[in-house]
N, C-alpha and C positions, 0 to 999 in steps of 0.2 A: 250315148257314149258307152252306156254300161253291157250294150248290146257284142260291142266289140273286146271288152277286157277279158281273161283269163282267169279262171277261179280264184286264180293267187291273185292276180291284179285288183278284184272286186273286193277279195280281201283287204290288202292291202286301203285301196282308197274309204272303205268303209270303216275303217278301225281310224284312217286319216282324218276324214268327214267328223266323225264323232267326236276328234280331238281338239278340233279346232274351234268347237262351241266351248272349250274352255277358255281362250283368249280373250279378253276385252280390252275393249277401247282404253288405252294411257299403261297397256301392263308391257316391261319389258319383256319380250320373249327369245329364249335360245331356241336358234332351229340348227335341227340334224341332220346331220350327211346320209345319202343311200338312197335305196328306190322308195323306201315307203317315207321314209323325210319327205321325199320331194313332191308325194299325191300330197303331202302336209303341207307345203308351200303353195302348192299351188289351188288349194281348198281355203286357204289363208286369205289369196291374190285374189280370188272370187266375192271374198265376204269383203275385202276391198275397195273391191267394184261397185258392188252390188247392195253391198248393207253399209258401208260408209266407215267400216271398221277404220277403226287407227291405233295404232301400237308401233314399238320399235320391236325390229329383232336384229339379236346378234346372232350368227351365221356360224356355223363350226367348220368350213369350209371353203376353198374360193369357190369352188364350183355352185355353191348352197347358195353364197353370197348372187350370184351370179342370177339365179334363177329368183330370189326374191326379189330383185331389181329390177329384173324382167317381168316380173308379176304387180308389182306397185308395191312392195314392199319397201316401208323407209327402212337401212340397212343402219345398223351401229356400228362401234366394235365393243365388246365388253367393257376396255377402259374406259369409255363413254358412259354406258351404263350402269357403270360400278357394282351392283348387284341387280339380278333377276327375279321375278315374280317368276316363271316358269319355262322350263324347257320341254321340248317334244322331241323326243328321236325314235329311231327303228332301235334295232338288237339283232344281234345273230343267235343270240339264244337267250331264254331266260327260263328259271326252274321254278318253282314253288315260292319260295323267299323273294321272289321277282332280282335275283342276283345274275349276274345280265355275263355274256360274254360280247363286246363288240369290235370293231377296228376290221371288221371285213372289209369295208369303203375304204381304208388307210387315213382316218380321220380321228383317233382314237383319244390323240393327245387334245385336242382343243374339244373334242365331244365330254372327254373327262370332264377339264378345269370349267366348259359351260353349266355343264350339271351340277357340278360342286357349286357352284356361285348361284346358286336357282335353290330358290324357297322350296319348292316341287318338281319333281321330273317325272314327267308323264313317258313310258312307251307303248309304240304301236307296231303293232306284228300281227303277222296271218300266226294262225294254229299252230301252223307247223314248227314254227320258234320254241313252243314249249317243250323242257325236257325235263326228265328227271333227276337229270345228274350233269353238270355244264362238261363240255370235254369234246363232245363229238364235232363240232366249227371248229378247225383252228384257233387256236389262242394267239394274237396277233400281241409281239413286242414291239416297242418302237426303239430302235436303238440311233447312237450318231455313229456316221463313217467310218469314224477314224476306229482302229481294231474291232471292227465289227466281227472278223473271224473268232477273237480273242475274247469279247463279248460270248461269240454262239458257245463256242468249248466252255465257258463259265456254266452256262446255260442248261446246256448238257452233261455235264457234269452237277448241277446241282438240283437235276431232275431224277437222277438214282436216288436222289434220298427222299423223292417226294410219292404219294398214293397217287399214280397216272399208270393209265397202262403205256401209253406211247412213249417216247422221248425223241422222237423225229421231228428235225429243227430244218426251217428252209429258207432261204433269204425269198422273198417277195420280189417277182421279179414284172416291168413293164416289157413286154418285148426281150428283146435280148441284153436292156439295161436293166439295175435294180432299180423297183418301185422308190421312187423319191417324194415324202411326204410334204404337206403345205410346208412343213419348216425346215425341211432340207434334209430329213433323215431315213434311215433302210426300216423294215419291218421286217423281222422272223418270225415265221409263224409257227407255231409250235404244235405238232401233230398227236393230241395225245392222250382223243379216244373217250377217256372219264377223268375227271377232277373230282378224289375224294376230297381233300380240302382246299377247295378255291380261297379261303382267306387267307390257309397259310402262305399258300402258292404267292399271290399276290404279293404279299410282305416279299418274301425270300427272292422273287424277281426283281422286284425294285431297288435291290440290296446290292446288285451286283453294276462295276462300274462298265459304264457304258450305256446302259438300261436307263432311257429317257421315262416309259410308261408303259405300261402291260395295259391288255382290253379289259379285264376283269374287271365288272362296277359291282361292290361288294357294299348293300344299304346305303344305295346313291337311291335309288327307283321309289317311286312313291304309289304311284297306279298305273297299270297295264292295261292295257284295251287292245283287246284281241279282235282280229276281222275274220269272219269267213264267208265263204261264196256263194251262199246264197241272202248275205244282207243283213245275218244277227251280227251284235258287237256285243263281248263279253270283258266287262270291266270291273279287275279284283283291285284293290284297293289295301295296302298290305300295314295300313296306320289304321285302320276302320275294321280291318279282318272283314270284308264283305265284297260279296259276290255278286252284282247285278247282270241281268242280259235286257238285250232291247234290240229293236232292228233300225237300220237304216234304209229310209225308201229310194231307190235309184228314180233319177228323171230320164230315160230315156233321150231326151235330146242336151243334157247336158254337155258341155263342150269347155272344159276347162285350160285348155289350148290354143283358144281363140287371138288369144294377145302374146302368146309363146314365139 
């Protein structure tokens, strides 16, 4: 299998692989939306298989959902589970503080409230996710329908008064309709480069009506585990302040798509 992925790809599933040796049998588990969730899902459905793993997870997505159910995964829903031992998601970026920008997937709102309900939140990303300063991914809002235009001018308007260099707002679009989220809402992404302060930011979005949840996860994150392409995984850990690295061995005829 590993003969065919992409540098990002190997990344991706080795930061995944490594994650899911945190799961054990009886723990509730959040699982994330995106491409590197889903090498996570499906590294999950293996140990499944194969090692006799059992856990629940709740799903931050229908598509998520979809693909654990398809893997052997018993699926919840968080009402069910009331509280989580741990979640796992991807990021579209994360900085030094492991302070996360996410909602590139358009999953933002229920990847939030899973992580918040989870004892720990584990993510996983290739390298290339880390930055120094969060800004340069769009910042994904979730807003409802109804005055969303009325919404965006709040928006923008209350982005002069904030340390960004951009302020270019864009509705999220599917095609030639607006992206429509699991819960029926638009996404504006917010174009804008650097976020000197992502916590004020965060506050001051959420403040404006219309504004369901911004992507910004501000000391949600617990430990990071980074992948890269040739098989080391680099895992900081931001309650411990420590930095381990270690590799992961690829098997060559693994085939984690067999039951897909």
């Amino acid at each position: 299998m590993s003969g065919e992925l992409s540098p990002i790809d190997k990344a991706k599933f080795v930061a995944a692989k490594r994650a899911a040796e945190y799961v054990q049998s009886g723990m509730r588990v959040g699982l994330g939306t995106g491409s590197t969730a889903a090498w996570l899902v499906r590294c999950l459905g293996e140990k499944v298989r194969e090692e006799g793993l059992r856990f629940r997870g709740v799903p931050t997505s229908t598509r998520t959902a979809e693909l654990a159910r398809e893997v052997g995964i018993e699926v919840i829903s968080l009402d069910e589970a009331g509280w989580l031992d741990l979640t796992i998601d991807g990021a579209d970026e994360f900085d030094s503080e492991l302070n996360l920008i996410k909602g590139g997937g358009g999953a933002l709102l229920q990847e939030k409230i899973v992580a918040t309900a989870s004892d720990e939140m584990i993510v996983i990303a290739d390298a290339a996710k880390h930055v120094e300063t969060l800004g340069a991914f769009p910042l994904p809002v979730e807003v409802i329908p109804f005055g969303w235009t009325a919404s965006q001018a709040l928006l923008e308007e209350a982005l002069v008064t904030m340390d960004v260099l951009g302020r270019k707002t864009t509705l999220r679009m599917n095609g030639d309709r607006a992206y429509i989220t699991d819960e029926g809402n638009y996404i504006l992404d917010l174009h804008l480069s650097r976020i000197g302060n992502a916590r004020q930011l965060a506050m001051l979005v959420n403040q404006i009506p219309g504004v369901v949840e911004n992507g910004l996860f501000i000391d949600i994150c617990d430990r990071v585990i980074i992948g890269y392409g040739d098989g080391r995984v680099e895992t900081r850990d931001i309650n411990a302040g420590t930095v381990s690295e270690e590799r992961v061995d690829f098997v060559e005829d693994d085939n984690l798509f067999r039951d897909i």
